[in-house]
C-alpha positions in Angstrom: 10.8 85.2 232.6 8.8 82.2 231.3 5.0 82.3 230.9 3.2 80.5 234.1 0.5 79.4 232.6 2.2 78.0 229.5 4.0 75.9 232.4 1.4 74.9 234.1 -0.2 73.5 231.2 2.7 72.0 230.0 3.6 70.4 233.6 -0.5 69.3 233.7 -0.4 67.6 230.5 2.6 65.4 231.8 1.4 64.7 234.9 -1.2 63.2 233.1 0.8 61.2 230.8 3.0 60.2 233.4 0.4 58.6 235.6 -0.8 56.7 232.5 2.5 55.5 231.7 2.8 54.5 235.4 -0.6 52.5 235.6 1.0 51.0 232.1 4.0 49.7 233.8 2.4 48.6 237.0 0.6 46.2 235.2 4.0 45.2 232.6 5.2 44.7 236.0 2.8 42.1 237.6 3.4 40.3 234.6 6.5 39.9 234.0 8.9 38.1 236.5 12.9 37.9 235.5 13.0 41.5 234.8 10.6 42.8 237.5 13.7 44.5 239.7 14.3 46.6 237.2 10.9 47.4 235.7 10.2 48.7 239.4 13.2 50.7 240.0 12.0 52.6 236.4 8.4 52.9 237.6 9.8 54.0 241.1 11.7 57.2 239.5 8.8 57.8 237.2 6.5 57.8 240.5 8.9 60.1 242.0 9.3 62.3 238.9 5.4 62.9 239.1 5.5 63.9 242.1 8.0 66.9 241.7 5.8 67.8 238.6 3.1 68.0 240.5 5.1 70.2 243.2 6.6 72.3 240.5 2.8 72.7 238.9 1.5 73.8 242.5 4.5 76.3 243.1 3.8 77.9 239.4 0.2 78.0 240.1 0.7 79.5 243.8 2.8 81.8 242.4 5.4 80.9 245.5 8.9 81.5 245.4 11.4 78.9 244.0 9.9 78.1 240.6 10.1 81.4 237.7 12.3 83.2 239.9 12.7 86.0 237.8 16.3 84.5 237.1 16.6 83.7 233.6 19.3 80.7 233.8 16.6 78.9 236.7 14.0 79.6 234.4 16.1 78.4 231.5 17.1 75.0 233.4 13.7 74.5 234.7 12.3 74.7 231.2 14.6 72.0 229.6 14.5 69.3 232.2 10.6 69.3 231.7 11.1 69.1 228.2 13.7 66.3 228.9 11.2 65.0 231.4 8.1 64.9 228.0 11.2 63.0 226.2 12.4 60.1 228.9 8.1 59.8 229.7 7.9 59.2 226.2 10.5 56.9 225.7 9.7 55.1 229.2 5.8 54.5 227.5 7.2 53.5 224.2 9.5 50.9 226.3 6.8 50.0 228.4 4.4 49.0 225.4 7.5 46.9 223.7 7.5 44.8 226.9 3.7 44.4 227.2 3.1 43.5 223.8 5.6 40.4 223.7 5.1 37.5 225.0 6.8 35.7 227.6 8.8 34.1 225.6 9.6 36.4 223.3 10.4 38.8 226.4 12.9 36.4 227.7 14.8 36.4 224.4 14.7 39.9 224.5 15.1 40.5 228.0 19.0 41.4 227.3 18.6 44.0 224.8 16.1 45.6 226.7 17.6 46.0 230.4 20.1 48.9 229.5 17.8 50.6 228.4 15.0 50.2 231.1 18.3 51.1 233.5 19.3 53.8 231.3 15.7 55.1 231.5 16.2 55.5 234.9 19.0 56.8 235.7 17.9 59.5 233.1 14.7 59.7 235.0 16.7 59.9 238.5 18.9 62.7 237.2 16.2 65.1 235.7 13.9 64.8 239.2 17.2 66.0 240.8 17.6 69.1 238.4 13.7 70.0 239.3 13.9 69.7 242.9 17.0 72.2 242.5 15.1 74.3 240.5 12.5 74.5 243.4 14.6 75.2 246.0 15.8 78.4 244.4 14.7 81.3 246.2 14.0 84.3 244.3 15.0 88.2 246.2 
């Protein structure tokens, strides 16, 4: 069974990052007009994402049933979609800073290369917030 605390830390430290990287993209967002749609479906998942974190860093706190059941493959799972969560926050940031630092017109240019993988992002980001409110909903006997 994995360590709770070492979760909870870990989940803590990426709520935190997250909510940077959301206050970072709010304001890519408001500035940034052609590619806004997408831009806000990323930051929408990302919101949503923190907010299973935060419900998976309650449950492992709480010590309530659903999160560390005591089943090794849950644990497992749980374990490597927040790692893949540390990865697509990172990557999500990273994209988030290439945006804000270009210009306009620059951004325009680039807009093209950049959309799959803002999409991409997000339908990565979609796809691991599923696998954690699975792993919540496990009940353990």
């Amino acid at each position: 069974m994995a360590d709770p605390l070492s979760i909870t830390t870990g989940v803590v430290a990426l709520v935190t990052f997250a909510g940077s990287t959301l206050t970072k993209g709010y304001r890519v967002y408001q500035s940034i007009q052609k590619s806004g749609k997408h831009v806000k479906q990323l930051l929408a998942e990302l919101s949503r994402l923190t907010g299973i974190l935060v419900a998976v860093e309650i449950q492992v706190k709480d010590n309530q049933p659903g999160v560390l059941s005591g089943s090794s493959k849950v644990d497992h799972i749980l374990q490597s979609s927040i790692s893949a969560c540390r990865t697509l926050i990172t990557q999500t940031s990273d994209l988030l800073d290439k945006i804000d630092r270009s210009s306009r017109v620059v951004l325009a240019a680039r807009w093209q290369l950049l959309e799959p993988d803002v999409r991409k992002l997000s339908e990565d980001i979609e796809h691991n917030t599923k696998i954690l409110i699975l792993c919540l909903g496990v009940e353990t006997k």
